[in-house]
C-alpha positions, 0 to 999 in steps of 0.5 A: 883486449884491444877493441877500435872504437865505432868510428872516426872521421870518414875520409873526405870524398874530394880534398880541399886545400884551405889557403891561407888569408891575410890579417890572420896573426892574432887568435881573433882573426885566425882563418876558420877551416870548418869543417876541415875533413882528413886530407884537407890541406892549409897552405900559406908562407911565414916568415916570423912569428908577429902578431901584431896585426897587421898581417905583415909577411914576417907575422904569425899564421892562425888557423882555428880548425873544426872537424866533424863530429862523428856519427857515434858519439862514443867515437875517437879519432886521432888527428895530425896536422903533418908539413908535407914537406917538413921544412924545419924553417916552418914551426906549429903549435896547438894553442891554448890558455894558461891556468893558475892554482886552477882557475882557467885564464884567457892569457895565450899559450902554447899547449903543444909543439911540433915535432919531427919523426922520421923526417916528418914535422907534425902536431897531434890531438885526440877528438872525442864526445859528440860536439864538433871537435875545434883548437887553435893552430898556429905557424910561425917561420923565420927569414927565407922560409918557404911556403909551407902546407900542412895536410890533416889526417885521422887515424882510428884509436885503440882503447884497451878495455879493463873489464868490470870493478865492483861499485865503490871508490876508484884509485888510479896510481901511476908506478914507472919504474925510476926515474919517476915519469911526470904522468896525468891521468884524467876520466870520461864517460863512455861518450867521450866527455870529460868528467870534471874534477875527475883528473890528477897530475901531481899527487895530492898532499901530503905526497911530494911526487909527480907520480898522478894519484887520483881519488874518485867515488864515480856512479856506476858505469863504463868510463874511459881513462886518458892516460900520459906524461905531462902536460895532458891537455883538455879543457879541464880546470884542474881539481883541489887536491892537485898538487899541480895546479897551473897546467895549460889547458885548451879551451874548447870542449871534445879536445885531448892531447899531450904536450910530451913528444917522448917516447919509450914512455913507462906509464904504467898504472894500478886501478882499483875498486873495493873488491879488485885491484888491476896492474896494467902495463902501459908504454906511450909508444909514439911523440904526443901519443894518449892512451886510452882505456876502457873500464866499468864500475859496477853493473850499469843497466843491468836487469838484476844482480845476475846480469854480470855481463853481456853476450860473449862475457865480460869485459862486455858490460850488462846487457839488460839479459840472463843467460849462460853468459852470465852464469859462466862469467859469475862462475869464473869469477867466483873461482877467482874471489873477486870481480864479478862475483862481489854482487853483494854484502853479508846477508845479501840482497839488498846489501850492496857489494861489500868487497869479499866474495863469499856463500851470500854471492853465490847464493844471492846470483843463483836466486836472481838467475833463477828468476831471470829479468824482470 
């Protein structure tokens, strides 16, 4: 089920060409485009890539970009910052700051460079959560280059949603096909804010792959999983059990990105939980592209074990009330043996899921569906 997000960034009402200001060739002294609205423009000529700063024509152009917050904080935008024109003279990148064996550092780097498509030479990020959304771009040219401008746009995000996994540990497992693809994996909650440490890129230990493997117990609830080739980027130090630890990263927070223009990508995954195991297809279709998943553990909010669901059945979390819905989801579910179904443990309530669908299920929901919300 393919399912838009509540909102991305409205489109501005008039556009404002931002341009570009002199000494602006260190991080320190990039121009602050605040807010930068879609349809906005930069403009400005480079003819180098110096940062010594002095502001000389042959020097660097920084621009620290800040874009609205939306109203909803559970909302995703897709941004790019496209040369209209593309002149291949004229080079950006998304700056960041190095990372070694997981401590994040303050020596500068690029986490993203641009790339041409279909004629077009663009960089792209994802803004997520509820605070404004800030990075570091950078310009660069070279001798005869001409004046360039870069407009922004925001494009609504798609996110596949998983559907509902019993409580219990959370395993993320990439599976391309061969060759191996150097994938990430990383999980937000349902408001777009990273959870720490809740990320992998290289397979822990003992594992020699690049293949991501992630080990998680996270509380109930509905999350969103980020998923692509390496680099993925945020602001994120990388966890212990991460046999890659160095990975580059952004150093403000609502930031998501790829460092990858590929395309064609095999990205597919497993996820599971105590109690159901998904394999989910998944192609990176598009240069920089992250994509985005919905999935919820255990039964968040719900008024009882019966309430497995919410109007219109699952994937729709708990909704707080007992009614067909949720008979019907719990019926199919423990025709299936797993899922939904897996309400409790042997003996029944107050035992908690135990992972097996069994006669303590079914009668433990009928009961708690006969009593209705409390």
């Amino acid at each position: 089920m393919m399912c838009p997000l509540l909102a991305i960034a409205a489109p501005a009402v008039g556009q404002t060409v931002w341009p570009e200001l002199e000494a602006n060739d260190t991080p320190a002294t990039a121009n602050l485009l605040n807010p930068m609205l879609p349809g906005d423009s930069v403009s400005g000529q480079t003819l180098g890539a110096s940062t010594t700063g002095t502001g000389a024509g042959n020097s660097a152009d920084y621009f620290r970009i800040t874009t609205q917050a939306p109203p909803q904080a559970a909302s995703i935008a897709r941004y790019r910052l496209a040369l209209t024109p593309g002149p291949t003279t004229v080079a950006m990148t998304i700056r960041g700051v190095t990372q070694l064996n997981g401590l994040i550092g303050t020596s500068e780097t690029a986490v993203q460079t641009s790339a041409d498509v279909g004629g077009v030479r663009y960089v792209q990020w994802y803004g997520l959560g509820p605070e404004a959304r800030t990075l570091l771009v950078r310009m660069t040219g070279q001798v005869g280059a001409p004046a360039y401008m870069a407009t922004l746009t925001a494009d609504p995000v798609q996110v596949t949603d998983l559907g509902v996994f019993p409580s219990g540990p959370l395993t993320v497992t990439m599976t391309p096909a061969a060759p191996l693809v150097d994938g990430e994996v990383w999980v937000y909650t349902a408001a777009g804010v990273a959870v720490p440490g809740a990320g992998n890129d290289d397979a822990p230990a003992p594992l020699v792959t690049t293949t991501p493997r992630l080990n998680r117990t996270l509380p109930d609830g509905v999350y969103l999983l980020a998923v692509s080739d390496a680099n993925l980027f945020n602001d994120q130090a990388s966890p212990p059990d991460d046999s890659r630890r160095n990975r580059s990263v952004v150093n403000t927070a609502g930031i998501l990105g790829s460092s990858s223009a590929a395309t064609g990508v095999n990205l597919g995954f497993v996820i599971s939980t105590p109690g159901r195991t998904l394999n989910v297809a998944a192609v990176k279709t598009e240069a920089f592209g992250v994509l985005l998943y919905r999935f919820t553990i255990g039964v968040p909010g719900g008024c009882s074990p019966a309430d497995v669901c919410g109007i219109g059945g699952p994937p729709t979390p708990a909704d707080g009330a007992i009614t067909g819905d949720d008979f019907v989801a719990f019926i199919n579910a423990f025709g299936a043996g797993g899922g939904l179904a897996d309400i409790t443990g042997i003996g029944g309530p107050p035992t908690p899921a135990d992972g097996a669908v069994t006669g303590d299920d079914f009668v433990a929901f009928i009961n708690a569906f006969a009593d209705g919300c409390p």
